[in-house]
Every structure is written in C-alpha cells, then in structure tokens.
KEDO-512430 format. One record per atom (N, C-alpha, C, O): residue number from 0; x, y, z. Coordinates in nm, 4 decimals, always signed. Layout:
pt rogu = NUM&east = X&north = Y&up = Z
...
***
This chain:
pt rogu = 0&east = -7.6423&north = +7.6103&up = +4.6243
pt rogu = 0&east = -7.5810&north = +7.5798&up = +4.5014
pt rogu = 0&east = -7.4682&north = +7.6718&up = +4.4649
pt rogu = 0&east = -7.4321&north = +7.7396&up = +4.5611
pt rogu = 1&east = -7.3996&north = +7.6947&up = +4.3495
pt rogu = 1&east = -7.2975&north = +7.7041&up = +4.3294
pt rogu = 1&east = -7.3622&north = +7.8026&up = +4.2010
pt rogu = 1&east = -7.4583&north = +7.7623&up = +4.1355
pt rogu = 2&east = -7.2865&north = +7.9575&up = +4.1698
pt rogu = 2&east = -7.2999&north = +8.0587&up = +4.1099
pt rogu = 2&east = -7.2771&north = +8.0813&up = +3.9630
pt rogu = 2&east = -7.1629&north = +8.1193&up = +3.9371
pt rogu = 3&east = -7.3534&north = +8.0679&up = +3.8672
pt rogu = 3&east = -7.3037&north = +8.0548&up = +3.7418
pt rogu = 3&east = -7.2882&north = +8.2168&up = +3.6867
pt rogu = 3&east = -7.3737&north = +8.2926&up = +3.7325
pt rogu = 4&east = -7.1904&north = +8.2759&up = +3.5956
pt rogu = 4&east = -7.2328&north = +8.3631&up = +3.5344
pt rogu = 4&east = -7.3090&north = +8.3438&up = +3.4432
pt rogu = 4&east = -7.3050&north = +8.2458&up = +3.3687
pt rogu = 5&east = -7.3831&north = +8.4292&up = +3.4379
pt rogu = 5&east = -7.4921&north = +8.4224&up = +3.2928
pt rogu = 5&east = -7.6255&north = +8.4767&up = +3.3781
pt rogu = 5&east = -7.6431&north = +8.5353&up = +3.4849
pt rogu = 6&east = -7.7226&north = +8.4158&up = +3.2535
pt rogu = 6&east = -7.8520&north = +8.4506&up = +3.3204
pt rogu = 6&east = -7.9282&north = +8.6014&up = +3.2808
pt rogu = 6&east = -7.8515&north = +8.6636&up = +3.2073
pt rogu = 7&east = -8.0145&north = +8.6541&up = +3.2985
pt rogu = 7&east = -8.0680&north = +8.8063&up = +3.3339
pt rogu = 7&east = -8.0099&north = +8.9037&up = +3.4247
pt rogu = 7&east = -7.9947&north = +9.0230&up = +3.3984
pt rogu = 8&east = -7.9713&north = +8.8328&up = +3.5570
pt rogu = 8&east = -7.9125&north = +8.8947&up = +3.6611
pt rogu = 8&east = -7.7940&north = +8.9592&up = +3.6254
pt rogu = 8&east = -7.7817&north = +9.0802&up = +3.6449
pt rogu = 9&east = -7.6819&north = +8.8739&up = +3.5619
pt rogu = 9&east = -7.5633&north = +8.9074&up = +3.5550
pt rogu = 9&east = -7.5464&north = +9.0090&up = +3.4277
pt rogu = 9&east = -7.4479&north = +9.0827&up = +3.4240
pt rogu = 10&east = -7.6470&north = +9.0115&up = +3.3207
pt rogu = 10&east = -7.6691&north = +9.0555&up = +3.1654
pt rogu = 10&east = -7.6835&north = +9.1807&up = +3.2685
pt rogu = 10&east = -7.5991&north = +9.2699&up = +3.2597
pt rogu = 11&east = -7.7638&north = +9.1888&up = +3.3442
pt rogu = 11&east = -7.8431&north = +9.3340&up = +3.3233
pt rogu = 11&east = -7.7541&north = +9.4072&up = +3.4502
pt rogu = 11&east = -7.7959&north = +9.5147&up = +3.4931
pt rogu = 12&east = -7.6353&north = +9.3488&up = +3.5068
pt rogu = 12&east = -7.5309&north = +9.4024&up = +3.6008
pt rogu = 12&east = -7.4336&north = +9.4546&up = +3.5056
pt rogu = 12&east = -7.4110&north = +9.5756&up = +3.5034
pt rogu = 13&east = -7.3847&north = +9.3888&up = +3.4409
pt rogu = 13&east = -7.2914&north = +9.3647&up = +3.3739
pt rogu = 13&east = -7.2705&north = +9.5071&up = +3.2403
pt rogu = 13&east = -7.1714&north = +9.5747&up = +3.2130
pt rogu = 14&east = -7.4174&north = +9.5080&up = +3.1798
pt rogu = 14&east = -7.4605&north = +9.5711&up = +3.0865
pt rogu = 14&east = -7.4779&north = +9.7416&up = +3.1732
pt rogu = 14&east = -7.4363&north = +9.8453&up = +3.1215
pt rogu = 15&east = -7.5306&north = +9.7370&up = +3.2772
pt rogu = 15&east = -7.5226&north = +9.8993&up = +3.2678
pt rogu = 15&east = -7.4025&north = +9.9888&up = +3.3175
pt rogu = 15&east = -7.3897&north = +10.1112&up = +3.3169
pt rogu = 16&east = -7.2832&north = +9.8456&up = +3.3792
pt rogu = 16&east = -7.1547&north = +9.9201&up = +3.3991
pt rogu = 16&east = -7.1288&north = +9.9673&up = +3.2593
pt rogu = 16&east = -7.1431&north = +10.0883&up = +3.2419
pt rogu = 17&east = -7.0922&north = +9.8919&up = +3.1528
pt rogu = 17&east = -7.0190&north = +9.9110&up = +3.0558
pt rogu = 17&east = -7.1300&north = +10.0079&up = +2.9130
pt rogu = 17&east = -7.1057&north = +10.0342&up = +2.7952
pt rogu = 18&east = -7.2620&north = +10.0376&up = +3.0115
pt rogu = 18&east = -7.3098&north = +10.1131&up = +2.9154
pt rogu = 18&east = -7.3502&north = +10.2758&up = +2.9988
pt rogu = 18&east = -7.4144&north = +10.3741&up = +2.9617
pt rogu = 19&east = -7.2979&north = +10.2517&up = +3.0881
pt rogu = 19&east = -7.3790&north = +10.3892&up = +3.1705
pt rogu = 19&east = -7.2847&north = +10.4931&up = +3.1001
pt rogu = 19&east = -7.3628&north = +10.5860&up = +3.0795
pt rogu = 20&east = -7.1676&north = +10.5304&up = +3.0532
pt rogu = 20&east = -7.1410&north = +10.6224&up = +2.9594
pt rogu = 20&east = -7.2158&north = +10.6711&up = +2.8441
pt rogu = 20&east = -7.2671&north = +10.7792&up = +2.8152
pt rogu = 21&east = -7.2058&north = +10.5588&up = +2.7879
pt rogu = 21&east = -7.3097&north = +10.5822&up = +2.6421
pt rogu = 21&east = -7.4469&north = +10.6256&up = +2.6477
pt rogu = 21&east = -7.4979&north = +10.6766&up = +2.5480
pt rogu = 22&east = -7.5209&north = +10.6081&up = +2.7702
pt rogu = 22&east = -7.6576&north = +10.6552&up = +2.8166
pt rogu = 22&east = -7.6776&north = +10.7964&up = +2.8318
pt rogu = 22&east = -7.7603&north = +10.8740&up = +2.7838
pt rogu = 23&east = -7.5679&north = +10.8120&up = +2.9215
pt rogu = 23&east = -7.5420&north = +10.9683&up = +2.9930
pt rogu = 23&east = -7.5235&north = +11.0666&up = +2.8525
pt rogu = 23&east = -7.6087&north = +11.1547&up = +2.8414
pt rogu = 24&east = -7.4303&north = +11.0593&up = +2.7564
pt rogu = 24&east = -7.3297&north = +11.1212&up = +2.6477
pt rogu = 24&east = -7.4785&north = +11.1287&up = +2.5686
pt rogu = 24&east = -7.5193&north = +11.2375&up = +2.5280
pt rogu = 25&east = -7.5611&north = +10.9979&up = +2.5488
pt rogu = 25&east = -7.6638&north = +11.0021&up = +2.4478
pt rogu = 25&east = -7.7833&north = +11.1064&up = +2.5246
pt rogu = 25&east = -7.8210&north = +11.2112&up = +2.4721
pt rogu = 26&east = -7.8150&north = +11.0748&up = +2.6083
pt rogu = 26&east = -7.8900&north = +11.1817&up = +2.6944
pt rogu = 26&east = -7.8777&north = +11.3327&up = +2.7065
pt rogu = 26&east = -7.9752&north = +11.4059&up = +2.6899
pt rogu = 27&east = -7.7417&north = +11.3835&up = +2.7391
pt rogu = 27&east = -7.6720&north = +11.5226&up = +2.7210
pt rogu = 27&east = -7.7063&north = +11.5954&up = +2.5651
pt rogu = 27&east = -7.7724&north = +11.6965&up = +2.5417
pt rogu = 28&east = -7.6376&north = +11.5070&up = +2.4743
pt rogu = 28&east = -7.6642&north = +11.5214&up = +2.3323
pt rogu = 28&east = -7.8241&north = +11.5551&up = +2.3029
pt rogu = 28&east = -7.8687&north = +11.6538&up = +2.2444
pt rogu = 29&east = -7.8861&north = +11.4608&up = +2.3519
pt rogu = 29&east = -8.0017&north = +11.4925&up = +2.3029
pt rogu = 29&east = -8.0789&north = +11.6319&up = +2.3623
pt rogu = 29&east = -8.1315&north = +11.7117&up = +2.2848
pt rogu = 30&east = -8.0789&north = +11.6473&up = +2.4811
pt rogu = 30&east = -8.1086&north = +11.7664&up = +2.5250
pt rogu = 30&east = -8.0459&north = +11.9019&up = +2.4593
pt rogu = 30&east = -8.1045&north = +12.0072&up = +2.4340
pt rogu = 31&east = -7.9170&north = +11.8694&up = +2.4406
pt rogu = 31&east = -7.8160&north = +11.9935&up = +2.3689
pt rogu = 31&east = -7.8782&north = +12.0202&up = +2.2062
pt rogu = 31&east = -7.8849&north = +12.1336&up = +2.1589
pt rogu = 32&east = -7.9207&north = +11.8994&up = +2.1331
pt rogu = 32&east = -7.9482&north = +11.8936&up = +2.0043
pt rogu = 32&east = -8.1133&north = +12.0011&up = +2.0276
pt rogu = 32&east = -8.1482&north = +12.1120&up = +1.9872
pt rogu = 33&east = -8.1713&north = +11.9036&up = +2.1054
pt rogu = 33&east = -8.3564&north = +11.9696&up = +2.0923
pt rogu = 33&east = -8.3472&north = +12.1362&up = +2.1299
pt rogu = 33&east = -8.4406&north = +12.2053&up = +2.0891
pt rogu = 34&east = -8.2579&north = +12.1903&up = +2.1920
pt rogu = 34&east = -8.1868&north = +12.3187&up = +2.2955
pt rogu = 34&east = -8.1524&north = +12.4027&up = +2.2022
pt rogu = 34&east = -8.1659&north = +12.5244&up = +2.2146
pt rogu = 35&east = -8.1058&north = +12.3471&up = +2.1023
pt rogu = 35&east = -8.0157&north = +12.4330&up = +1.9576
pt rogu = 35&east = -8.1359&north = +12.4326&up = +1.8300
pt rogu = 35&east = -8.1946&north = +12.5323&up = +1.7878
pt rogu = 36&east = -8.1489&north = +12.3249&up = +1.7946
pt rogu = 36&east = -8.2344&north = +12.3651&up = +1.7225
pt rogu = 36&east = -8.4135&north = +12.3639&up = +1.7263
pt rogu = 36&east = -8.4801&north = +12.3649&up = +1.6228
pt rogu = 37&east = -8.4812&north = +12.3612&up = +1.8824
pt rogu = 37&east = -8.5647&north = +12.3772&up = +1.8776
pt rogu = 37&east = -8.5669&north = +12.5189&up = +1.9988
pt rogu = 37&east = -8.6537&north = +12.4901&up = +2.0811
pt rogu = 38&east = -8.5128&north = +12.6347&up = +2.0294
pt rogu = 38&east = -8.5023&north = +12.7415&up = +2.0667
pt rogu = 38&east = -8.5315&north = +12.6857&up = +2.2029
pt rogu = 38&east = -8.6498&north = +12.6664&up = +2.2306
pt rogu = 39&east = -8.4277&north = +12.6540&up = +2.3024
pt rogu = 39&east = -8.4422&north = +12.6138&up = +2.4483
pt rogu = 39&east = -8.5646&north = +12.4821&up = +2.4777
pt rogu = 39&east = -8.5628&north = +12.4445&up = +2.5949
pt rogu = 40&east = -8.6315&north = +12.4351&up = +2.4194
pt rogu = 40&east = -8.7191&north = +12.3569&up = +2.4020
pt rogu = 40&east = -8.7188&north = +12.2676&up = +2.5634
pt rogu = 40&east = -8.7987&north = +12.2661&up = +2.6570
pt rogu = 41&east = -8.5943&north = +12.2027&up = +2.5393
pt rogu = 41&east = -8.5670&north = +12.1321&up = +2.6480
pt rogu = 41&east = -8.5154&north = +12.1646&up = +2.8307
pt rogu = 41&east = -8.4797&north = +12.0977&up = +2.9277
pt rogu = 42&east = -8.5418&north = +12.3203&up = +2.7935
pt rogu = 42&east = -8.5246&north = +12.3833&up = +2.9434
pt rogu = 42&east = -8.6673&north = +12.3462&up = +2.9954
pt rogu = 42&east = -8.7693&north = +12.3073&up = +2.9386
pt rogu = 43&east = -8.6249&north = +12.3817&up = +3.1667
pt rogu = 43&east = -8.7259&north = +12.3508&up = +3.2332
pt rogu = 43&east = -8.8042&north = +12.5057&up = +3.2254
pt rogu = 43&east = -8.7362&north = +12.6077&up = +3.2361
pt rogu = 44&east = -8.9345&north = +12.5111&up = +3.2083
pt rogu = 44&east = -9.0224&north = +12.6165&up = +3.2467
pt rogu = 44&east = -9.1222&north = +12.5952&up = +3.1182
pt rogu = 44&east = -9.0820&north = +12.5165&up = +3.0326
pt rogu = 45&east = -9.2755&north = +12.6723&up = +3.0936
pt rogu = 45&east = -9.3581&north = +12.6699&up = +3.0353
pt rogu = 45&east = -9.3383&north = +12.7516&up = +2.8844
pt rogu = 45&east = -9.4030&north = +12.7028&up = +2.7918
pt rogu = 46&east = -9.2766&north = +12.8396&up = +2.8614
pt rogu = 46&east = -9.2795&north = +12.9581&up = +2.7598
pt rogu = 46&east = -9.1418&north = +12.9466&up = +2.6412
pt rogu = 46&east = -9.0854&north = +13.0268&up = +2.5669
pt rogu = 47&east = -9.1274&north = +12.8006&up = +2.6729
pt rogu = 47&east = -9.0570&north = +12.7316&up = +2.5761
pt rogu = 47&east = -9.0600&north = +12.6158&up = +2.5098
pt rogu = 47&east = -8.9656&north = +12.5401&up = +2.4873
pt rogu = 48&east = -9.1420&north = +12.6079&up = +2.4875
pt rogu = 48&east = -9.2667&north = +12.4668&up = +2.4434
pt rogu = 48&east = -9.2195&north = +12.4774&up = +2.2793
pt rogu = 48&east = -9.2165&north = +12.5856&up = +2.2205
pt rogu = 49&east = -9.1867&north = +12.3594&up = +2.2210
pt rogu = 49&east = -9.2413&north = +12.3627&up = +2.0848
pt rogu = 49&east = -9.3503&north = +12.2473&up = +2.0572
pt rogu = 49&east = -9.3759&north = +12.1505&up = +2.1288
pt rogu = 50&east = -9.4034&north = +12.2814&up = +1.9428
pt rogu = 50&east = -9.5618&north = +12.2105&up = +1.9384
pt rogu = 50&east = -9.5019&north = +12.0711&up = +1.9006
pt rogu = 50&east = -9.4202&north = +12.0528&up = +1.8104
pt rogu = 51&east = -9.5565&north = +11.9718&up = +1.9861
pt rogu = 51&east = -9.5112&north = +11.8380&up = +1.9646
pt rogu = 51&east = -9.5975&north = +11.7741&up = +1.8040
pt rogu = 51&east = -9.6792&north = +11.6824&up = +1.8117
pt rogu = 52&east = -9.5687&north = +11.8270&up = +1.6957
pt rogu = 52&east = -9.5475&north = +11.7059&up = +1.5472
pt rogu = 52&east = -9.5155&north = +11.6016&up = +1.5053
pt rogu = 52&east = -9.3947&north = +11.5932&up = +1.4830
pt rogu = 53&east = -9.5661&north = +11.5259&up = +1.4867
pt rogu = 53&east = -9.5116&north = +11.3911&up = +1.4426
pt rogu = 53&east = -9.3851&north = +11.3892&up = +1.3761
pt rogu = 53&east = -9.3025&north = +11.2979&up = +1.3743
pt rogu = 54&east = -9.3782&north = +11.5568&up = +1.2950
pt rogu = 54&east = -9.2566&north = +11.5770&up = +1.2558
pt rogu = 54&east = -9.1205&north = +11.6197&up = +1.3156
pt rogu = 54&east = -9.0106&north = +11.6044&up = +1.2623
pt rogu = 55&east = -9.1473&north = +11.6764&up = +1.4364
pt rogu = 55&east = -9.0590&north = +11.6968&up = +1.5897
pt rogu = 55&east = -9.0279&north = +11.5643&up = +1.6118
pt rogu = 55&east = -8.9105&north = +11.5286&up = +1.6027
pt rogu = 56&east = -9.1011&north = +11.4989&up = +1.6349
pt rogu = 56&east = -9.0478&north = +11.3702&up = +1.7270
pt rogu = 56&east = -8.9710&north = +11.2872&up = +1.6385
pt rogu = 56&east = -8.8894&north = +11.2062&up = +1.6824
pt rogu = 57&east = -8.9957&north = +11.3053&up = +1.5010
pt rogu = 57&east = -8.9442&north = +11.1642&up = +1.4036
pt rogu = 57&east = -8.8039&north = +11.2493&up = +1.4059
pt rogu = 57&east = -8.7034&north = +11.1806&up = +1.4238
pt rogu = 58&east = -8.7816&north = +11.4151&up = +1.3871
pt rogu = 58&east = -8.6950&north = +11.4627&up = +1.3837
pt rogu = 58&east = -8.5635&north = +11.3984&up = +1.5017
pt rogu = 58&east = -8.4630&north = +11.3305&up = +1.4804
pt rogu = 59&east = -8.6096&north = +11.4448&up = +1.6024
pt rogu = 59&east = -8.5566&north = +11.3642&up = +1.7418
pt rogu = 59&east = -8.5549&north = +11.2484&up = +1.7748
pt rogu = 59&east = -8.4522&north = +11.2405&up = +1.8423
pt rogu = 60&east = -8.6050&north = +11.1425&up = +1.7721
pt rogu = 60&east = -8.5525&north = +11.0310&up = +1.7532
pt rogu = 60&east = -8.4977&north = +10.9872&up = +1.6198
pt rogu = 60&east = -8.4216&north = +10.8905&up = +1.6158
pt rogu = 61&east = -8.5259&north = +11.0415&up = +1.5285
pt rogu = 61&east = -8.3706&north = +10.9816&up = +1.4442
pt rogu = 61&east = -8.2459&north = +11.0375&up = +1.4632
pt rogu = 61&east = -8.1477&north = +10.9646&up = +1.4493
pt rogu = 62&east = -8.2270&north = +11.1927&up = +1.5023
pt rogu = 62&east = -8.0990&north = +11.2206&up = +1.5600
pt rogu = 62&east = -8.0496&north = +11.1601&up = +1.7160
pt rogu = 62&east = -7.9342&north = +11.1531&up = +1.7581
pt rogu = 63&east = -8.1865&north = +11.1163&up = +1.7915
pt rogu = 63&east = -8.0768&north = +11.0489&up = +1.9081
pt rogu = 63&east = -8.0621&north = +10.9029&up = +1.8598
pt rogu = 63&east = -7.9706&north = +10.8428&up = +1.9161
pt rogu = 64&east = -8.1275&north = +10.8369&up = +1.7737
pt rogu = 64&east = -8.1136&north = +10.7205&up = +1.7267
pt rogu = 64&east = -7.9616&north = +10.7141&up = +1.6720
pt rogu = 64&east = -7.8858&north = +10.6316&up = +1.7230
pt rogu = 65&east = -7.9141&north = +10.8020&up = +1.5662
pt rogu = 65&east = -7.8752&north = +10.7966&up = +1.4570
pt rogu = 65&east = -7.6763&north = +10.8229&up = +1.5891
pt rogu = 65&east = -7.5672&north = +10.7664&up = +1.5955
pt rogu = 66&east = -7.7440&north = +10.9360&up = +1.6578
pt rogu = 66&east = -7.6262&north = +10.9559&up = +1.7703
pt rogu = 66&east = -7.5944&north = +10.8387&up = +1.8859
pt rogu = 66&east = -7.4909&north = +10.7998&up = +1.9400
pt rogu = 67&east = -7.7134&north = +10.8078&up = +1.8946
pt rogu = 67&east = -7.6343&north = +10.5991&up = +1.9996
pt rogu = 67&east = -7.5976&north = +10.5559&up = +1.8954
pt rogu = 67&east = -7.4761&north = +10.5429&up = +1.9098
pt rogu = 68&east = -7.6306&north = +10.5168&up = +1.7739
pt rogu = 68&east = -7.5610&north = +10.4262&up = +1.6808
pt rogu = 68&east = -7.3709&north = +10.4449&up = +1.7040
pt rogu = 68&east = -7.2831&north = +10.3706&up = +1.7479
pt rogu = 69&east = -7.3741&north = +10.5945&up = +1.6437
pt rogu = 69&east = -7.2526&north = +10.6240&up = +1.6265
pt rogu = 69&east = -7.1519&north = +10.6202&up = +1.7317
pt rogu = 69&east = -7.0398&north = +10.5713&up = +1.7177
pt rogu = 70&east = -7.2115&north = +10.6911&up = +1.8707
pt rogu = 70&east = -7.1280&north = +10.6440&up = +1.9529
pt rogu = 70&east = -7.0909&north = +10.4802&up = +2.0446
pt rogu = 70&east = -6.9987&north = +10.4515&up = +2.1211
pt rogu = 71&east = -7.2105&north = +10.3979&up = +1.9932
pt rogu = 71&east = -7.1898&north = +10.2557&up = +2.0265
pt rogu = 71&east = -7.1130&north = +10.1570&up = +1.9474
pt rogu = 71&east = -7.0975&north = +10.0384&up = +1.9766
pt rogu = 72&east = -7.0511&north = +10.2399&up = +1.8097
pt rogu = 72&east = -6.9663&north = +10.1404&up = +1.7160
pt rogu = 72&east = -6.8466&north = +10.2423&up = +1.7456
pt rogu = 72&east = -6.7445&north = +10.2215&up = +1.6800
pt rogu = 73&east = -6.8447&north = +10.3489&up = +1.8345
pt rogu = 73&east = -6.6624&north = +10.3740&up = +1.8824
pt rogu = 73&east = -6.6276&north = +10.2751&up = +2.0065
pt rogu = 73&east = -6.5107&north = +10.2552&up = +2.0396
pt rogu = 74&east = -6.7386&north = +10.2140&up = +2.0734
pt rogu = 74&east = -6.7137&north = +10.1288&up = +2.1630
pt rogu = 74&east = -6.6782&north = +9.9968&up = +2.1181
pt rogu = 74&east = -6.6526&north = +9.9085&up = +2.2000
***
C-alpha cells in the first residue's frame, strides 16, 4: 500500500525531533534548580540526600512544570 502521514508512528517521529531541545533544556534546569536550592541534592553520591517530602517534590515539580510551560510557549 501506499504511505500516509499521520498516525502514532509519524506523531511520535515527528514529535521528538522538534521536541528533543525542550526535553534536554527542561532536564538541565531541573537538575541545576534541585543543585541550588537543595545543597547538591542532585549530584551523584550518598551524603547529599535531601529527605524526600511531599513538600520537596510538589516544590520540584511545579518549578519543572512551571519551567516546560515557559519554555514551550517561546516555541
């Protein structure tokens, strides 16, 4: 048969060219954010742990939330 665009296949080709920036930038950020204000948190090794709170995490996902928003409406 004969090749249509559309579909799942082509969505989910299509979608991580034109989003693999915004993934990477949101990813960096977030590590840099938890790094600054949770004292290295996000390095690799044991003796930099902060205690996971419901209030940590809501903290962090609304700043990486709140940071894809912003950088997906400069796109």
């Amino acid at each position: 048969g004969s090749y249509m665009s559309g579909g799942v296949g082509f969505t989910q080709y299509a979608t991580a060219a034109y989003t693999d920036d915004i993934l990477d930038n949101n990813m960096y950020y977030d590590v840099d954010y938890i790094n600054d204000k949770y004292n290295g948190a996000a390095e690799v090794g044991k003796d930099n742990k902060v205690k996971a709170t419901l209030e940590v995490v809501k903290d962090i996902a609304t700043e990486s939330t709140l940071y894809g928003i912003e950088t997906y409406e400069k796109f």
